[in-house]
MARSE-422080 format. One record per residue (C-alpha): residue number from 1; residue in three letters; chain; x, y negated, z negated. Coordinates in Angstrom, 1 decimal, always signed. Layout:
N
NUM ALA A X Y Z
...
# end
This chain:
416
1 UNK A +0.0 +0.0 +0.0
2 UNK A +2.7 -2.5 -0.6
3 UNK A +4.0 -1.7 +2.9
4 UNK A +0.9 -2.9 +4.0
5 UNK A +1.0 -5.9 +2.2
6 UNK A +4.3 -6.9 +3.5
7 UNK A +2.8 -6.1 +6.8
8 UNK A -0.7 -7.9 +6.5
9 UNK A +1.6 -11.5 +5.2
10 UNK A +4.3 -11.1 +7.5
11 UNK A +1.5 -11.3 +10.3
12 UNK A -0.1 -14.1 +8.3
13 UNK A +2.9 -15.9 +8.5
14 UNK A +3.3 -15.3 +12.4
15 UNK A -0.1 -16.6 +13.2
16 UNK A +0.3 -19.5 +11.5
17 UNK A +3.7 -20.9 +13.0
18 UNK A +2.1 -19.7 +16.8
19 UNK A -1.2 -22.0 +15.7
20 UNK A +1.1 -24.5 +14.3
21 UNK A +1.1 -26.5 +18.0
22 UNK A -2.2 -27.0 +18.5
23 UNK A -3.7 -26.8 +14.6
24 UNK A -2.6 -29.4 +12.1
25 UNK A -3.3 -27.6 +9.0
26 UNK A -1.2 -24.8 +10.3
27 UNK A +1.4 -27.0 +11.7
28 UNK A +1.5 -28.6 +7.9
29 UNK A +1.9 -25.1 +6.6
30 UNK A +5.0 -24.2 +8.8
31 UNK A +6.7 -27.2 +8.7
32 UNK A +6.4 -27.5 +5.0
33 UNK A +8.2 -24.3 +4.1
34 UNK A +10.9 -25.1 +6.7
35 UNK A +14.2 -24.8 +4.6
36 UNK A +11.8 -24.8 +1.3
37 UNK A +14.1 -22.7 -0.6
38 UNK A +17.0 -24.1 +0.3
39 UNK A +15.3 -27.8 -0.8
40 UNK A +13.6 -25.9 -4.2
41 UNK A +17.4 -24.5 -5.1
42 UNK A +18.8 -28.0 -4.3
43 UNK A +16.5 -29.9 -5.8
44 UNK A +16.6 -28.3 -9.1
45 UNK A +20.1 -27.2 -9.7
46 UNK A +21.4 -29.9 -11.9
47 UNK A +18.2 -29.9 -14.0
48 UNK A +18.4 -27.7 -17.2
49 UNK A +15.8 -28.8 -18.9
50 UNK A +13.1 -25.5 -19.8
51 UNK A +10.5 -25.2 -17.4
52 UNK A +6.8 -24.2 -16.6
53 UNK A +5.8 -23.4 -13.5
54 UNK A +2.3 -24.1 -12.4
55 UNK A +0.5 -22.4 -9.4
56 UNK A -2.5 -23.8 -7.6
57 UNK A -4.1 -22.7 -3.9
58 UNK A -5.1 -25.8 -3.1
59 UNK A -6.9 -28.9 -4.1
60 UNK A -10.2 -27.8 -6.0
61 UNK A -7.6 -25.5 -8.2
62 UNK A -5.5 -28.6 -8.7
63 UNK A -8.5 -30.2 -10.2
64 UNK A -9.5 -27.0 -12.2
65 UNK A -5.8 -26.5 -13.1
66 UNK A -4.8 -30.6 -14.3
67 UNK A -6.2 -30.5 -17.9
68 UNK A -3.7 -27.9 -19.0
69 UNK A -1.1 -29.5 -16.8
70 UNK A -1.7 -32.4 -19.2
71 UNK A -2.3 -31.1 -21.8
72 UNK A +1.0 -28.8 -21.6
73 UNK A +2.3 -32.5 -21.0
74 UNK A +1.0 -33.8 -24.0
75 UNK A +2.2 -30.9 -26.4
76 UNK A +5.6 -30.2 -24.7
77 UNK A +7.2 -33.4 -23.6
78 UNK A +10.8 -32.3 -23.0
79 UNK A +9.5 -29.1 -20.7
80 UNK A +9.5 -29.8 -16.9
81 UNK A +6.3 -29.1 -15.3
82 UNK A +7.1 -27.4 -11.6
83 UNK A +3.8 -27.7 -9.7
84 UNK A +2.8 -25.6 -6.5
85 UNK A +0.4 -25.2 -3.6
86 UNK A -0.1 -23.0 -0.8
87 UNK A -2.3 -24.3 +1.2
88 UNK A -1.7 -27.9 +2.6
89 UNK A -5.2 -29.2 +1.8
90 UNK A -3.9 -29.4 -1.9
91 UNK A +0.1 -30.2 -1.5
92 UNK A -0.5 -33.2 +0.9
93 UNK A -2.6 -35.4 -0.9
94 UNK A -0.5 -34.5 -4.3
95 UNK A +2.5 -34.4 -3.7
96 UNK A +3.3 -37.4 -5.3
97 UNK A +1.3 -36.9 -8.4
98 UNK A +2.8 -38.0 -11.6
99 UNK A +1.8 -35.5 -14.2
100 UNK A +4.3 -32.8 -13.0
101 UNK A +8.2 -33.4 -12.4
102 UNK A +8.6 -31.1 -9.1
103 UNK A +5.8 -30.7 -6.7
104 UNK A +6.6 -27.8 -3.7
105 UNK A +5.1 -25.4 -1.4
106 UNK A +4.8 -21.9 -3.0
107 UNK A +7.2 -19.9 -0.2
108 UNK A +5.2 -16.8 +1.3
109 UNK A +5.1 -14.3 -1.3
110 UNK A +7.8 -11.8 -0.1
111 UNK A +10.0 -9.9 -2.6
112 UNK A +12.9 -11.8 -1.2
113 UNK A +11.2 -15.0 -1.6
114 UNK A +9.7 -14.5 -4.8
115 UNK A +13.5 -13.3 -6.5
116 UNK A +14.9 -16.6 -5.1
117 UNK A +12.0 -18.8 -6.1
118 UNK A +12.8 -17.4 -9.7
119 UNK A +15.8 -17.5 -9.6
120 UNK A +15.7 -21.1 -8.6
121 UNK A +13.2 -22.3 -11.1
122 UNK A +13.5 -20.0 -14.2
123 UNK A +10.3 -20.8 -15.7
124 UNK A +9.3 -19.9 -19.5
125 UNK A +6.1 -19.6 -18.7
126 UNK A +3.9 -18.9 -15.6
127 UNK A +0.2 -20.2 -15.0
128 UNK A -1.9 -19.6 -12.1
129 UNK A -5.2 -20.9 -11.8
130 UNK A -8.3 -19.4 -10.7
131 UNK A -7.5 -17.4 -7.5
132 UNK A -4.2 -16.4 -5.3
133 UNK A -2.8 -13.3 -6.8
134 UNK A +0.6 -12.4 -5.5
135 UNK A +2.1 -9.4 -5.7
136 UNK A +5.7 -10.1 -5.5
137 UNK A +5.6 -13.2 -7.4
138 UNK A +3.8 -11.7 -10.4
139 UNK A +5.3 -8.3 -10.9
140 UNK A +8.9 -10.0 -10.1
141 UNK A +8.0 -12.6 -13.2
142 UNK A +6.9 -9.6 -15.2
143 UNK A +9.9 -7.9 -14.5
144 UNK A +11.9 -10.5 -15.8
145 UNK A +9.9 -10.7 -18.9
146 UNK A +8.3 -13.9 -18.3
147 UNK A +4.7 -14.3 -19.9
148 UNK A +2.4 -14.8 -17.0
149 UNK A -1.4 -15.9 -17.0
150 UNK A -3.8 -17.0 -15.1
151 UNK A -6.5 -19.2 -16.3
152 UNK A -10.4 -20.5 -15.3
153 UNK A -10.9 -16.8 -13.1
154 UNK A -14.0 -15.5 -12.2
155 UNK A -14.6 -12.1 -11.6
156 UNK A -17.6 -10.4 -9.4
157 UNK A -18.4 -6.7 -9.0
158 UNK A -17.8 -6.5 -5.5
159 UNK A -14.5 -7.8 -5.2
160 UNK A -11.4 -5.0 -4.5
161 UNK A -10.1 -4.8 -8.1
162 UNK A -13.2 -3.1 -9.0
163 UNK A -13.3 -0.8 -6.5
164 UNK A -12.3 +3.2 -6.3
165 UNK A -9.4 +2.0 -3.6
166 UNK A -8.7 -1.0 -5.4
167 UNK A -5.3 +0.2 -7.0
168 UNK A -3.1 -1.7 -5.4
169 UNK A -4.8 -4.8 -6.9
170 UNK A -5.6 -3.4 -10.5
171 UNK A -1.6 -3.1 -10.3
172 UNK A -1.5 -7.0 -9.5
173 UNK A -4.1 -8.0 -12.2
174 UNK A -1.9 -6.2 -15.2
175 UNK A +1.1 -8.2 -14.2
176 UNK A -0.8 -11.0 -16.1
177 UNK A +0.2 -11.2 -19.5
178 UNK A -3.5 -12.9 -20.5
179 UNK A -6.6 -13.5 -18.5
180 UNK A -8.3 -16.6 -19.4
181 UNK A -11.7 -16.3 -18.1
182 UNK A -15.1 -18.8 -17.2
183 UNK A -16.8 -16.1 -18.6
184 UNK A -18.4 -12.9 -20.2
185 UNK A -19.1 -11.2 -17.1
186 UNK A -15.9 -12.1 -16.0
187 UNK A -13.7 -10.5 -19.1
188 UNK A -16.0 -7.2 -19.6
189 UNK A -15.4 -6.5 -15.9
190 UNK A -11.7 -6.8 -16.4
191 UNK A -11.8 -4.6 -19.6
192 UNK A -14.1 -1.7 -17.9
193 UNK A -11.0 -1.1 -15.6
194 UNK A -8.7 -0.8 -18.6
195 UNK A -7.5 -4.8 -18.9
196 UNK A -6.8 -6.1 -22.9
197 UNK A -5.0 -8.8 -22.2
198 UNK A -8.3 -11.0 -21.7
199 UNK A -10.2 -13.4 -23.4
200 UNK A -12.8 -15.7 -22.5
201 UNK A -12.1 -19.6 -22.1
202 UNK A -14.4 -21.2 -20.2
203 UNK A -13.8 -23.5 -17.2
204 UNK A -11.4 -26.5 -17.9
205 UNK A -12.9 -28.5 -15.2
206 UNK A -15.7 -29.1 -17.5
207 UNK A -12.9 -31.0 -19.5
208 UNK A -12.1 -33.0 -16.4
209 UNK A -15.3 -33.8 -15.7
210 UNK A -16.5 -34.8 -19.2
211 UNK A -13.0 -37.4 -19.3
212 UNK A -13.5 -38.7 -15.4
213 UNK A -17.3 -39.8 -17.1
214 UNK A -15.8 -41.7 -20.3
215 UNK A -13.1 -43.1 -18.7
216 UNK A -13.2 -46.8 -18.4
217 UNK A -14.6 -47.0 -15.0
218 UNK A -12.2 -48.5 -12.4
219 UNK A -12.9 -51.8 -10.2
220 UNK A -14.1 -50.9 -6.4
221 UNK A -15.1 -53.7 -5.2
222 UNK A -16.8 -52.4 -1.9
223 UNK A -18.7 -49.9 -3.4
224 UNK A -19.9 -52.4 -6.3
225 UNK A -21.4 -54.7 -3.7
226 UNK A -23.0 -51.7 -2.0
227 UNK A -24.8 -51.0 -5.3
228 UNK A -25.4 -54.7 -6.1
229 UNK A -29.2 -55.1 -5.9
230 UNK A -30.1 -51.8 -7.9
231 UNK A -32.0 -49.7 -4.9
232 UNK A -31.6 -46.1 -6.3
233 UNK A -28.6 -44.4 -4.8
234 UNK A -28.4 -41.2 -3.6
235 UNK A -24.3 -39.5 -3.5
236 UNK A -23.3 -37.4 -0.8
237 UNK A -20.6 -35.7 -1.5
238 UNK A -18.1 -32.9 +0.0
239 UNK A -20.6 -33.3 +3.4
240 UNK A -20.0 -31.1 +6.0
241 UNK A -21.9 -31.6 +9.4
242 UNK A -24.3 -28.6 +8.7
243 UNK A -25.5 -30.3 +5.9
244 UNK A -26.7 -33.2 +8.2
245 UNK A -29.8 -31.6 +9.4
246 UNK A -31.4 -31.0 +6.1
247 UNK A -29.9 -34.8 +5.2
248 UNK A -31.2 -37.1 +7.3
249 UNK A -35.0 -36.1 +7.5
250 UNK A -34.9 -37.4 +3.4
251 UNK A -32.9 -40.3 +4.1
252 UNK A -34.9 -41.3 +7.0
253 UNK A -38.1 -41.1 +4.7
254 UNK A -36.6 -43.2 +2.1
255 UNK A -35.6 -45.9 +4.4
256 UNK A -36.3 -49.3 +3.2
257 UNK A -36.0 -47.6 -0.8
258 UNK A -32.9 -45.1 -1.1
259 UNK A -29.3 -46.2 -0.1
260 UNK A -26.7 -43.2 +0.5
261 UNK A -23.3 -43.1 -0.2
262 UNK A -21.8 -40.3 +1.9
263 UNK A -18.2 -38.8 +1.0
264 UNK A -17.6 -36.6 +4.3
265 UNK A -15.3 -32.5 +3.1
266 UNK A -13.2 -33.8 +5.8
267 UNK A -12.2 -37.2 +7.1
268 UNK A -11.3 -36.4 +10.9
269 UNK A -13.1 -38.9 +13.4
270 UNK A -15.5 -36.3 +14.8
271 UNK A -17.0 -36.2 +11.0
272 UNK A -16.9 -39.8 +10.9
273 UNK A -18.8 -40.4 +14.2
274 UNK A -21.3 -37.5 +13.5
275 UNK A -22.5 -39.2 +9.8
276 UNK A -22.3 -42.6 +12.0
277 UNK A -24.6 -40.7 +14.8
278 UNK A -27.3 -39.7 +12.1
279 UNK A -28.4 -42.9 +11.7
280 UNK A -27.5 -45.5 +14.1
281 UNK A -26.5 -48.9 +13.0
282 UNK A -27.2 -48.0 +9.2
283 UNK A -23.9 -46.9 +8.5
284 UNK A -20.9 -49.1 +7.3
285 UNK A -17.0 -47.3 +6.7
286 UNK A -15.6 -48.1 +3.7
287 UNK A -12.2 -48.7 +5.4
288 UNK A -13.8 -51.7 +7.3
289 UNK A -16.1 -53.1 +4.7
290 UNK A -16.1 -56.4 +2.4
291 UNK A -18.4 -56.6 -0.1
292 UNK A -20.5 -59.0 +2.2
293 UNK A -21.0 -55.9 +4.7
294 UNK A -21.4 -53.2 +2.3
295 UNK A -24.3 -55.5 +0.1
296 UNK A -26.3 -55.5 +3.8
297 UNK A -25.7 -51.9 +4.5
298 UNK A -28.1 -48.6 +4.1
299 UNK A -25.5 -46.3 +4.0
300 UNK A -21.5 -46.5 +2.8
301 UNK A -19.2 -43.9 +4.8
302 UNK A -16.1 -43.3 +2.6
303 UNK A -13.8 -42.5 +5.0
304 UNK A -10.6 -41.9 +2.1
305 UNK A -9.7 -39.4 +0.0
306 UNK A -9.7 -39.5 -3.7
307 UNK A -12.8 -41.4 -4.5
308 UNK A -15.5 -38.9 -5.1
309 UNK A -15.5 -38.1 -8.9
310 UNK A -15.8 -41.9 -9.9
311 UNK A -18.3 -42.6 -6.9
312 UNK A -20.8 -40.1 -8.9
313 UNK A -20.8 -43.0 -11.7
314 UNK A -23.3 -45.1 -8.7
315 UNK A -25.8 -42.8 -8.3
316 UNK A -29.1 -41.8 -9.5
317 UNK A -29.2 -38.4 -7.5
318 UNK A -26.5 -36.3 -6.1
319 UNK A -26.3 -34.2 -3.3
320 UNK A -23.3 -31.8 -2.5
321 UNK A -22.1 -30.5 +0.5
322 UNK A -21.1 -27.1 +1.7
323 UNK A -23.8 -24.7 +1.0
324 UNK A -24.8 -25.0 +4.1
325 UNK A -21.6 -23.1 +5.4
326 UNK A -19.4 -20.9 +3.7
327 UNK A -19.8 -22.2 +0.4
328 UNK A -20.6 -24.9 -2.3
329 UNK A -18.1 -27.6 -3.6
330 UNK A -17.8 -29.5 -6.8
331 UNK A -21.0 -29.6 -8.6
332 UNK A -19.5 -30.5 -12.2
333 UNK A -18.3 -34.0 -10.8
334 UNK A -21.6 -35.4 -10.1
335 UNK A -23.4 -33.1 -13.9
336 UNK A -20.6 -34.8 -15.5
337 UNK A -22.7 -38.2 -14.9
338 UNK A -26.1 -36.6 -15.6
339 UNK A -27.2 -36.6 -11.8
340 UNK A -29.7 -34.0 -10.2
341 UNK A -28.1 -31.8 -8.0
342 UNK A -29.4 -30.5 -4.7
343 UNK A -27.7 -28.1 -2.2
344 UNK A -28.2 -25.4 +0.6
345 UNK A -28.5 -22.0 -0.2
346 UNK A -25.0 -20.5 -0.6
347 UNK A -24.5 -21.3 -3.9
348 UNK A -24.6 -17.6 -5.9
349 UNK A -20.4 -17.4 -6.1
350 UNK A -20.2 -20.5 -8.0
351 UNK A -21.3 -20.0 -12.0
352 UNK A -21.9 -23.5 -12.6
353 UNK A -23.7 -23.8 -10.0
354 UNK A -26.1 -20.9 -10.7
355 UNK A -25.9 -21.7 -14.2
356 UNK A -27.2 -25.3 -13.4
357 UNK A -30.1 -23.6 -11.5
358 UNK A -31.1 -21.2 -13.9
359 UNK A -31.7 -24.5 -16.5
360 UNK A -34.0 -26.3 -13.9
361 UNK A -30.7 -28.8 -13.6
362 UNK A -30.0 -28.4 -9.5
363 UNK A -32.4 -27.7 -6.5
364 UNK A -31.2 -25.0 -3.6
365 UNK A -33.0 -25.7 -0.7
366 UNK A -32.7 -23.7 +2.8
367 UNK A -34.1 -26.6 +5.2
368 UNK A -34.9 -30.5 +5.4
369 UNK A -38.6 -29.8 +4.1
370 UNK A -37.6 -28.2 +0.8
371 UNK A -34.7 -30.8 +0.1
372 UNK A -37.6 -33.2 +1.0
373 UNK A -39.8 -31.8 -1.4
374 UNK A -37.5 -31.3 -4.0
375 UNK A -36.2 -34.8 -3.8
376 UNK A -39.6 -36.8 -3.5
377 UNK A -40.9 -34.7 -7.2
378 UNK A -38.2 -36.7 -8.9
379 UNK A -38.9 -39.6 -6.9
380 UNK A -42.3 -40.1 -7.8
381 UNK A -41.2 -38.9 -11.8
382 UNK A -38.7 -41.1 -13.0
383 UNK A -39.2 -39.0 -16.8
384 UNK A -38.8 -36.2 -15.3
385 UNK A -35.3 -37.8 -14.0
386 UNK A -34.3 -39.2 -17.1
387 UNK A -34.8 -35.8 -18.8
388 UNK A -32.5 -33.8 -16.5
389 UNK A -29.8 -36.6 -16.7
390 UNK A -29.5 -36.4 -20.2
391 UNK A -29.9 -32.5 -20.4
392 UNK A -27.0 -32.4 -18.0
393 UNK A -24.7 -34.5 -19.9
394 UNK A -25.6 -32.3 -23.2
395 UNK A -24.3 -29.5 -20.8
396 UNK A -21.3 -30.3 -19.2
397 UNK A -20.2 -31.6 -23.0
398 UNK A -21.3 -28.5 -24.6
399 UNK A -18.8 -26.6 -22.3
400 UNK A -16.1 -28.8 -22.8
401 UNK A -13.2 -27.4 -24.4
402 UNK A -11.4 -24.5 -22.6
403 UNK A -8.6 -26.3 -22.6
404 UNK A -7.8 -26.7 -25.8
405 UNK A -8.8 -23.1 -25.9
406 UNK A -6.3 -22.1 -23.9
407 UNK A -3.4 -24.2 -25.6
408 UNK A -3.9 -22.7 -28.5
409 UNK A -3.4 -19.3 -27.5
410 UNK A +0.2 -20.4 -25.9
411 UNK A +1.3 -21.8 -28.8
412 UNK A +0.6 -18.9 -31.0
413 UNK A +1.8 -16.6 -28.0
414 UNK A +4.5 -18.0 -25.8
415 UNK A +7.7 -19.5 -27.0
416 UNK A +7.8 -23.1 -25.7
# end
């Protein structure tokens, strides 16, 4: 089986560098491990400082990841924090963040690669969050006897580990040293196939979430003015174009009462021209507003990135993109500020998502009708709005603390 894993990346690898001409992302990917090791040995040599070496996919585990990031920052000030990220998605637009001292691509997860990467950073202590389990990287750390866990995961019954030919995988999943989990589910499916090194956390991006919302609130002057004569304001966010056609039958029937702020998945122009195609002359881009264009608008186009989670703080209801497609994004950001959610209907591998359902907190909907529906009965029922808000802020603070959670169990377990 490990042959076959070998196999399966080396062929990953492959594809990528002959998409990288003609697909960015995969262009990104290539030319970002280009001489990587050489740059991560370099880089690091003269620093002898401990280190801790966090690992994130991409972006959203960024975001899922950061509180222990600064948390371990808080606790351990003289530790180096060596960040990574495999896909470009999540190293691009942080590669210059300030909470960790080394930001890299992870190299592909070859024995070779994953010797010298260790080699290279000698971490004390190893966190991965979420997803991305790598054979060579984690049985090479456990081989060197370096404690290994991996935080916020989320387990379902169908996935390979808990299969009869899952072996191969079990075998990567006791190279953890601990299993933080979101939840119950999560650890008793882990201990049925034999795991003890697992304990349930909870999800630290309900510690994000519930600091973005009490943080002072930052100046944006654009989006201020947009907001400026207190129409109720429905957020967009994480759009993707498939979610359009349930979209703009609602904002169409709210005309001359709703204004929309939408925050596009994706930023390219054909995203851009496709929100500024669904309703003609209505839209402005944030990039070329001034608060005397955005005050006139209907609808505000945020064509950056980095914006969402304080954007949430301007709205009265909150839709979230992806549902439509292959999958939901961040629902937490917009319950952290007591918002009703709605989204399409592909929503069942995301817990807070079905666990904000199963209170009466978010709305699924399949087509523009039922997103219409759902909508307009807390329109016309501004309690029944006010209710939800505050029964969404009572949650996301009542779920609050995994990351403390999760500190605590490093300092009693892990030499720092």
């Amino acid at each position: 089986m490990t042959l076959l894993y070998n196999f399966a990346l080396a062929c990953y690898g492959l594809l990528l560098r002959l998409l990288a001409p003609f697909v960015p992302k995969a262009r990104a990917w290539t030319d970002g491990r280009r001489g990587l090791l050489r740059h991560i040995c370099t880089t690091l040599a003269t620093d002898t400082a401990p280190r801790v070496w966090f690992h994130c996919a991409s972006l959203g585990e960024f975001e899922q990841g950061r509180p222990l990031l600064e948390a371990y920052r808080r606790r351990y000030p003289g530790t180096k924090l060596v960040l990574t990220f495999f896909s470009p998605s999540g190293y691009e637009i942080r590669r210059h963040w300030p909470g960790a001292d080394y930001i890299f691509y992870l190299p592909l997860d070859t024995r070779a690669n994953a010797k010298a990467f260790l080699a290279a950073v000698q971490p004390q202590l190893v966190v991965f969050v979420k997803y991305e389990f790598w054979y060579h990287y984690l049985t090479q750390a456990a081989r060197r006897g370096i404690p290994t866990v991996l935080i916020s995961a989320i387990f379902r019954p169908e996935q390979v580990f808990f299969q009869p030919w899952g072996g191969f995988y079990r075998r990567i999943l006791r190279a953890f040293s601990h299993i933080f989990t979101q939840n119950e589910t999560s650890a008793a499916l882990l201990k049925n196939i034999g795991l003890t090194g697992v304990s349930v956390a909870g999800d630290t991006r309900f510690d994000t979430v519930a600091a973005t919302a009490a943080a002072v609130p930052a100046t944006l002057p654009i989006v201020q003015a947009f907001v400026a004569d207190w129409a109720p304001v429905l957020v967009a966010g994480s759009l993707w174009p498939n979610d359009l056609p349930a979209l703009i039958p609602l904002v169409s029937s709210h005309s001359s009462q709703l204004r929309v702020i939408v925050a596009p998945h994706e930023i390219g122009e054909p995203t851009l021209l496709a929100v500024e195609a669904a309703w003609p002359g209505q839209v402005v881009r944030y990039s070329r507003a001034t608060p005397a264009t955005a005050a006139t608008a209907r609808i505000l186009l945020i064509d950056n990135i980095g914006l969402l989670s304080r954007l949430y703080r301007f709205g009265q209801y909150a839709y979230v993109g992806g549902a439509f497609g292959k999958g939901l994004h961040n629902t937490l950001e917009a319950a952290a500020f007591g918002l009703p959610l709605f989204f399409g209907p592909n929503y069942s591998k995301f817990q807070e998502a079905v666990e904000l359902v199963r209170r009466h907190l978010a709305y699924p909907v399949h087509n523009a009708d039922e997103l219409r529906l759902a909508f307009d009965r807390l329109w016309h029922d501004e309690d029944l709005r006010l209710r939800l808000q505050d029964e969404l802020l009572e949650y996301v603070h009542a779920q609050a603390g995994a990351t403390q959670r999760i500190m605590q169990w490093l300092s009693d377990n892990v030499e720092c």
